[in-house]
C-alpha positions as CSV (number, residue, x, y, z in Angstrom):
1,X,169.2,-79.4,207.0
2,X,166.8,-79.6,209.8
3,X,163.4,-78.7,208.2
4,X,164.3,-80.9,204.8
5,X,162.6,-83.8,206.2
6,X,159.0,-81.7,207.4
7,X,159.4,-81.0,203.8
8,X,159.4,-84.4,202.8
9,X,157.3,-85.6,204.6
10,X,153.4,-84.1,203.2
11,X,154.9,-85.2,199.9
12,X,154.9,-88.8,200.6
13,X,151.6,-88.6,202.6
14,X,149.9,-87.6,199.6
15,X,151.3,-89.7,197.6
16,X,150.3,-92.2,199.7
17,X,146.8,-90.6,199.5
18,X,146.4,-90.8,195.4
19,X,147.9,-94.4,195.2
20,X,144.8,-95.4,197.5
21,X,142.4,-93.9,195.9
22,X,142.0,-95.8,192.7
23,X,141.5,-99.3,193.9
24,X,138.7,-97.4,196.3
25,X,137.0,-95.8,193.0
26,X,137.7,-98.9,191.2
27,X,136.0,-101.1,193.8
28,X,133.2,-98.9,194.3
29,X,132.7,-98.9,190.3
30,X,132.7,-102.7,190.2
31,X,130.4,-102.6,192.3
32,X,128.1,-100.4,191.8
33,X,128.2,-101.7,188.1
34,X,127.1,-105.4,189.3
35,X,123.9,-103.7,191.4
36,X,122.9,-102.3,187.8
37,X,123.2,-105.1,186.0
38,X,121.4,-107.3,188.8
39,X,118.7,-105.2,188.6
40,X,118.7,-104.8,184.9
41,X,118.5,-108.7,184.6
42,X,115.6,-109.2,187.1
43,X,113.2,-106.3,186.2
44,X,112.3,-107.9,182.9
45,X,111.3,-111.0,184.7
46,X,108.5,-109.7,186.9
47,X,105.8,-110.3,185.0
48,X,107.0,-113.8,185.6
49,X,104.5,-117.1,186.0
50,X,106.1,-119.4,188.9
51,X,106.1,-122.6,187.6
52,X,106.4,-126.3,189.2
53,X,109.0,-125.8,192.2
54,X,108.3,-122.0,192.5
55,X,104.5,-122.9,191.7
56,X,104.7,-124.6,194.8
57,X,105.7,-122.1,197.3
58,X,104.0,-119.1,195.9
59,X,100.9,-121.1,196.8
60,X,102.4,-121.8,200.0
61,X,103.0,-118.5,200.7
62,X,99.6,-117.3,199.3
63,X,98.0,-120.2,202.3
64,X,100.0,-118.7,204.7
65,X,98.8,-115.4,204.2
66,X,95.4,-116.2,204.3
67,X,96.2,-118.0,207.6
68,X,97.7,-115.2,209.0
69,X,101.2,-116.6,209.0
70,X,100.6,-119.4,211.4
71,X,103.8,-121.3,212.0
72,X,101.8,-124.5,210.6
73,X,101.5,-123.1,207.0
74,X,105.2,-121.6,207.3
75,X,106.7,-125.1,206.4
76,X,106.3,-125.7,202.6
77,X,106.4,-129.2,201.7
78,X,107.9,-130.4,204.2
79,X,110.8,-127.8,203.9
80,X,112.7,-126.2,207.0
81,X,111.4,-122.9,205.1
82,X,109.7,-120.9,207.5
83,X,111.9,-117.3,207.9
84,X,112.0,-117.7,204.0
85,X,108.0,-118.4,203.5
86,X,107.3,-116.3,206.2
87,X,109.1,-113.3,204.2
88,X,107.0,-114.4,201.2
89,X,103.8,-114.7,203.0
90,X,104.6,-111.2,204.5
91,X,104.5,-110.1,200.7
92,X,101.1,-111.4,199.8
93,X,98.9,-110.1,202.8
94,X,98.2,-106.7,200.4
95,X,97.8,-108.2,196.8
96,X,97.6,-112.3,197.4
97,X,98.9,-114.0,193.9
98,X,101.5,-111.1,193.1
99,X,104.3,-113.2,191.9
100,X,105.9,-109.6,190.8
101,X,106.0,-109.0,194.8
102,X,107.6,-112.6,195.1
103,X,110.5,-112.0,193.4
104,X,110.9,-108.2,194.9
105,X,111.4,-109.8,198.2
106,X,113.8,-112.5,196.6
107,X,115.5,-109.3,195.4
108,X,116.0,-107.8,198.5
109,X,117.7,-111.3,199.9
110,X,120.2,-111.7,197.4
111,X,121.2,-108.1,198.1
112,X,121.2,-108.7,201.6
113,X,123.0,-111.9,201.2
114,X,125.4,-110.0,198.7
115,X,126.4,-107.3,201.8
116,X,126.7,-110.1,204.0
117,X,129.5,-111.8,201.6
118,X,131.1,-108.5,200.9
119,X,131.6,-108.1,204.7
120,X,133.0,-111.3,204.7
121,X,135.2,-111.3,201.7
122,X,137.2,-108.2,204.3
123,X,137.6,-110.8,206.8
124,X,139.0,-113.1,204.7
125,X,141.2,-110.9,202.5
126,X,141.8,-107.8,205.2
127,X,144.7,-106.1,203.1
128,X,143.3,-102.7,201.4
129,X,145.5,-103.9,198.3
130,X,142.7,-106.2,197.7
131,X,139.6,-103.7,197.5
132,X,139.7,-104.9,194.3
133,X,139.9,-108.7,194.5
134,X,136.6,-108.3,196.6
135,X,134.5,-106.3,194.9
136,X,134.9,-108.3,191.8
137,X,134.3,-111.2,194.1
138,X,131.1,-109.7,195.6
139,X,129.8,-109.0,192.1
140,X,130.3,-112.4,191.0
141,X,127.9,-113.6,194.0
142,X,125.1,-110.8,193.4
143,X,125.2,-111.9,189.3
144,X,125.5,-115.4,189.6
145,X,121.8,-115.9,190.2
146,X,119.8,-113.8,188.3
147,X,122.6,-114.5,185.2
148,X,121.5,-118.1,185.4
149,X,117.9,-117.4,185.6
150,X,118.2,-114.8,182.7
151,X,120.4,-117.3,180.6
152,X,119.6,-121.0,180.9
153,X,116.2,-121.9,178.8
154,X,114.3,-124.5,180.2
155,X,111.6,-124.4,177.9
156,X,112.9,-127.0,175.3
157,X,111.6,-129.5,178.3
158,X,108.1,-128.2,178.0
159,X,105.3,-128.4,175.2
160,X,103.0,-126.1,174.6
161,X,99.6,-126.5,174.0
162,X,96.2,-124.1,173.4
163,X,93.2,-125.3,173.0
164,X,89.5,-123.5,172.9
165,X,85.7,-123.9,172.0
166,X,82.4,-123.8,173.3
167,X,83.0,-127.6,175.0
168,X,86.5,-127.2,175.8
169,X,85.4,-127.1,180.0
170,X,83.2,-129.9,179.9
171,X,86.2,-131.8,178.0
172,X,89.0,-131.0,180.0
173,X,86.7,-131.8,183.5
174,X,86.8,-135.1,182.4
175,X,90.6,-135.5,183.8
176,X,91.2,-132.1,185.6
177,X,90.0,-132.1,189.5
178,X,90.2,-128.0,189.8
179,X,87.2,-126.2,189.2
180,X,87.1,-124.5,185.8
181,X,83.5,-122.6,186.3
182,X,84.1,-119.1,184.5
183,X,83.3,-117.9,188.6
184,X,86.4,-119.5,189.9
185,X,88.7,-119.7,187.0
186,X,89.1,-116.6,184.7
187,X,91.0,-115.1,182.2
188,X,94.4,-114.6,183.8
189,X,94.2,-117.2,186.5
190,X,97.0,-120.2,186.5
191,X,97.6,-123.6,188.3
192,X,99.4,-126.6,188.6
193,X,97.5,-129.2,188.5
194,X,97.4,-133.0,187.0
195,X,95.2,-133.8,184.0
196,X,94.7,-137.9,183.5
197,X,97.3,-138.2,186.0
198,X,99.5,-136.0,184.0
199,X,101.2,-132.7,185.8
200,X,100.7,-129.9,183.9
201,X,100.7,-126.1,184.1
202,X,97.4,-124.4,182.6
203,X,96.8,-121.1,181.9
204,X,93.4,-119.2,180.9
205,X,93.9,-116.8,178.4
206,X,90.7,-114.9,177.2
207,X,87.0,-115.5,178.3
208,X,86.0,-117.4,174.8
209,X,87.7,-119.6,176.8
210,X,91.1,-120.4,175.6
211,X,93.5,-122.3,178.1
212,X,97.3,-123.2,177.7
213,X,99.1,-125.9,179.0
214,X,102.6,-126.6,179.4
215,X,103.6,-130.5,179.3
216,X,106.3,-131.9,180.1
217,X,107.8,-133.6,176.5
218,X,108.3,-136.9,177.5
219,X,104.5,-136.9,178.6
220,X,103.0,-134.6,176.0
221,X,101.8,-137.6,173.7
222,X,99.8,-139.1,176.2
223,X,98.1,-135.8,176.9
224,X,97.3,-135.4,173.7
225,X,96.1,-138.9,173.4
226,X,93.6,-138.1,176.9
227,X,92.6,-134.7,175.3
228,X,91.4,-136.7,171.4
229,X,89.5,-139.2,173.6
230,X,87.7,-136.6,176.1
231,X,87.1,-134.1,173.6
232,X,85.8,-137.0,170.6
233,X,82.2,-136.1,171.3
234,X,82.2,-132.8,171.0
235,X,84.5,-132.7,168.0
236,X,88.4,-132.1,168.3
237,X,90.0,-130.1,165.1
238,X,93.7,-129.4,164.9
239,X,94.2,-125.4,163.9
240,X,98.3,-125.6,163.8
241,X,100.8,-128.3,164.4
């Protein structure tokens, strides 16, 4: 009657034991699922182009770089943004206009952020019942961003237009104050710029030369209206509507 208990007692303890272990493996799973599938949403989107906001502090980060990331160049646009730029900056000392290298490092503070939250989700729910509830919480966070930038199209509120010819330079330095000389503008290079007033985002895409711009819609037929009057000397011919 005595030793019936000691019996017991491993029994329960290893009961105990299994019980526990699924919402551990479970937890673990979720988790590990949502660092997959982060990374399987951003790696198609490094050959990414910044554009307009994210044009704008990839060349503040590129300045910073080549000012040796002086506390000066560290504030972009007036932003409190210098930890963040600085990190960016830090990026572009080795290969300066690597956007790919840009969004590595914005990679590695969402999963830094996304450790931070999971810490704090055991703070706020302590109870081991809840492994669950918390993983499932911290893959929410970590997917939330890259989902949004993988699923939400912004490019109905652009228009895209390529032009080309022998007098397309002369033509577009009419209304465009950056310097398209094939020795400081080449095949691959991009800006933000204004044309006529106009903000646009150009691309070169070849060396015949053939550049791209991206309008915004509500102001594409007035460039289109600068680019018939700049280019009427030279001859303008529409290839495809």
């Amino acid at each position: 009657m005595i030793d019936t208990p000691s019996e017991v007692a491993p029994k329960a303890t290893e009961s105990r034991v299994r019980v526990g272990f699924l919402p551990v493996s479970a937890a673990r799973l979720i988790l590990l699922l949502a660092a997959v599938a982060a990374v399987a949403l951003i790696v198609p989107h490094l050959g990414y182009i910044p554009m307009w906001d994210g044009r704008a502090y990839a060349e503040c980060a590129v300045e910073a770089s080549l000012h040796a990331l002086a506390p000066f160049y560290l504030r972009c646009w007036g932003h409190a943004s210098q930890f963040y730029l600085g990190l960016l900056a830090i990026s572009q000392l080795f290969d300066r206009g690597n956007a790919a290298a840009l969004i590595i490092v914005n990679a590695i503070i969402l999963a830094i952020g996304a450790a931070g939250f999971h810490r704090l989700t055991r703070v706020v729910f302590p109870d081991d019942a809840q492994r669950v509830d918390r993983a499932i919480l911290s893959a929410v966070f970590v997917l939330q961003p890259p989902l949004l930038a993988s699923v939400v199209d912004q490019s109905h509120g652009r228009t895209l237009l390529r032009v080309c010819g022998p007098h397309i330079r002369d033509a577009l330095a009419k209304g465009a104050p950056i310097d398209l000389h094939p020795r400081a503008f080449k095949a691959g290079d991009t800006a933000a710029t204004l044309v006529s007033h106009i903000p646009v985002h150009l691309w070169q895409i070849d060396d015949r030369p053939t550049y791209e711009f991206a309008v915004a819609r509500s102001l594409a037929q007035s460039f289109w209206r600068w680019l018939e009057a700049s280019a009427a000397e030279y001859g303008l011919e529409l290839v495809n509507r």
